[in-house]
C-alpha positions in Angstrom: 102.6 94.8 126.0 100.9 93.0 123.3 98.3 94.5 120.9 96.7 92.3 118.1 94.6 93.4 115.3 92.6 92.2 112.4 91.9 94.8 109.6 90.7 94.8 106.0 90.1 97.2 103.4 88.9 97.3 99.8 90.5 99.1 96.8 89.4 99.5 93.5 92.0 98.0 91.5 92.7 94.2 90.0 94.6 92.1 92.7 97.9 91.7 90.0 98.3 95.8 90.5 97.5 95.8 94.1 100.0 92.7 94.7 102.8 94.2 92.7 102.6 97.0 95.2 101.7 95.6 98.6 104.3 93.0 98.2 107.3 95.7 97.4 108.3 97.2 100.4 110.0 100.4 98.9 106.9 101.1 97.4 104.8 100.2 100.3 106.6 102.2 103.6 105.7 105.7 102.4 102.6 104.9 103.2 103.0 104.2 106.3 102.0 107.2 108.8 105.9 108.3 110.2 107.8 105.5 108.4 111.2 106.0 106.5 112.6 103.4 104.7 116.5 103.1 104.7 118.9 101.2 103.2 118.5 97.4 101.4 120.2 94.7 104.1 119.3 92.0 101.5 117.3 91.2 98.7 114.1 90.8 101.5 115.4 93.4 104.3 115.4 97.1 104.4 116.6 99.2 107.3 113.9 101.7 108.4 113.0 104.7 110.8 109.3 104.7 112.6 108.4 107.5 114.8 105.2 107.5 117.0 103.8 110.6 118.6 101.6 110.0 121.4 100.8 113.4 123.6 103.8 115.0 124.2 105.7 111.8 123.9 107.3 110.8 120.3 109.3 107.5 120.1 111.4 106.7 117.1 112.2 103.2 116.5 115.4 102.5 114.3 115.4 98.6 112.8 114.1 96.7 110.0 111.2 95.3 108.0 112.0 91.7 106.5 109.4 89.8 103.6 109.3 86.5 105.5 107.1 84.9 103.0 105.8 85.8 99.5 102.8 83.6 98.2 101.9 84.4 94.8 99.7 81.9 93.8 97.5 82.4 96.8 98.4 86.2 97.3 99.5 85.8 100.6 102.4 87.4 102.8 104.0 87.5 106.1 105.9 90.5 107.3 108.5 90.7 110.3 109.6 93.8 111.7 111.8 94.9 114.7 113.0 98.2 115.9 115.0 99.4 118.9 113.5 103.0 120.8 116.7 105.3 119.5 116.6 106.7 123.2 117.2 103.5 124.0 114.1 103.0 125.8 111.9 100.5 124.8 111.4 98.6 121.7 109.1 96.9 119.4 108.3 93.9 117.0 105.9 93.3 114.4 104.6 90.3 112.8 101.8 90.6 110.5 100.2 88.2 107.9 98.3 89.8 104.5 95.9 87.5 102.4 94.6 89.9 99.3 91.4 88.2 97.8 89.6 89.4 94.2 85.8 90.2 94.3 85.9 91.1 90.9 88.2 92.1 88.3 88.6 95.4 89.8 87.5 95.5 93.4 90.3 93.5 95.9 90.1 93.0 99.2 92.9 93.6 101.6 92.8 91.4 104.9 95.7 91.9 108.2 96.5 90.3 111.0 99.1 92.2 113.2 100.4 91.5 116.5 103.0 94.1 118.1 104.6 94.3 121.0 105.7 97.5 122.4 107.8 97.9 125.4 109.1 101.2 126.9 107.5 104.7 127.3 104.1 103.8 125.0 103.6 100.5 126.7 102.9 102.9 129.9 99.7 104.1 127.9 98.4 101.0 127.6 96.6 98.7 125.1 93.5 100.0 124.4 95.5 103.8 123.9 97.5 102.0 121.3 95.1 100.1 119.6 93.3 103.8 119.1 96.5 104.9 117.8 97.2 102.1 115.5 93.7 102.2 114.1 94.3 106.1 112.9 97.6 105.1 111.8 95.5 102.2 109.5 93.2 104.5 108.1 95.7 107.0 107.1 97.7 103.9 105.5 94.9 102.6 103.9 93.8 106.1 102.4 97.3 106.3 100.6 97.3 103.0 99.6 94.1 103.4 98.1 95.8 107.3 96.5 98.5 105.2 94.4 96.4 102.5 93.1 93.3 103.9 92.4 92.1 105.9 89.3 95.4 106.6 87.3 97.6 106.4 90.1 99.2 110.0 90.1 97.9 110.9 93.2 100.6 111.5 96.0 100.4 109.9 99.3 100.6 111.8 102.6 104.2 113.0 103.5 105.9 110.4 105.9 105.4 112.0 109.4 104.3 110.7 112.8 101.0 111.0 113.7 99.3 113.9 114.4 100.4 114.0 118.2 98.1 115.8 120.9 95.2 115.4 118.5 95.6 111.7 118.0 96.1 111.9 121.5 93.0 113.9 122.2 91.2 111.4 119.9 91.9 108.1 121.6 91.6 109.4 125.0 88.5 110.5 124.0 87.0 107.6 122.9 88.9 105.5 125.9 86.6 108.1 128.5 83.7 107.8 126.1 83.8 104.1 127.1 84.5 104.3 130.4 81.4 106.6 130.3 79.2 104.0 128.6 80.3 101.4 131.3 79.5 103.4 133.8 76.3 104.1 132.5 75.3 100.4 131.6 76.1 99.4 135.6 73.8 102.6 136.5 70.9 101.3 134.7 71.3 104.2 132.6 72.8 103.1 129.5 69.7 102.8 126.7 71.4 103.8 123.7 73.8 101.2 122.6 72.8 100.8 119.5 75.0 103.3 118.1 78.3 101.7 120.3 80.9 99.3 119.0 80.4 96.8 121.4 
């Protein structure tokens, strides 16, 4: 199964600072809801530990993140990663592309693309389940992101942990019924209040 996603965020620091720190990746992983970076394989590898919690089902994926490509001049990177499910069932891969862009000389702007492919127990949930999962796991990344760089950077970032299981659960099925609600409602004639939807 194959989710891609586009994201972007703003934080309130020059683009040099927020560079420097998106572009290391021992800095970086912490913030990453569940992540645990391991050992250096090479000067642009590090072994690392990602563990998902979905309901009552939490997968841990053991592999590694690589820096593909560093552009400095035009603040832009691409990221590979790969895991293997440590029950041995499933994996996953990640490729993802980030283009950081000054608005002024201390607001930058963060911009993703992501595509991952999962195989193995999650897969079973389904794309639009994921994509809910993913997009807590963003916002929670993106708050500690924002934790480090912002103000005088003292703040601590969430501890590493999966995320929060049957309530992340709870959240995405909830918004995938909440859909299937509004669908239902639209091909009923009912539907008069999709103004407030995403589309």
């Amino acid at each position: 199964m194959k989710v891609e996603m586009s994201k972007s965020f703003q934080v309130a620091a020059p683009i040099s600072k927020v560079w420097e720190f998106l572009s290391d990746i021992e800095q970086v992983t912490p913030c990453v809801p569940g992540a645990e970076l391991g050992e250096a394989l090479d000067e642009n590898r590090h072994s690392v530990l990602i563990s998902v919690k979905v309901g009552p089902i939490k997968s841990s994926y053991k592999g590694e993140v690589k820096v593909a490509h560093l552009d400095a001049a035009n603040h832009r990177m691409h990221i590979q990663g790969k895991g293997t499910d440590v029950k041995g069932k499933g994996g996953a891969t990640m490729e993802m592309t980030g283009t950081l862009t000054s608005i002024d000389d201390n607001i930058t702007e963060v911009k993703g693309e992501s595509t991952v492919t999962i195989t193995g127990m999650l897969a079973q949930f389904g794309s639009r389940m994921v994509e809910d999962v993913s997009n807590m796991m963003f916002d929670q990344f993106t708050l500690n992101v924002k934790s480090r760089l912002e103000g005088d950077g003292a703040q601590e970032v969430v501890a590493a942990k999966p995320v929060a299981g049957m309530s992340v659960a709870a959240t995405a099925i909830k918004g995938v019924l909440s859909r299937g609600v509004s669908s239902a409602r639209s091909k009923m004639g009912l539907g008069g209040e999709s103004s407030d939807g995403d589309g």
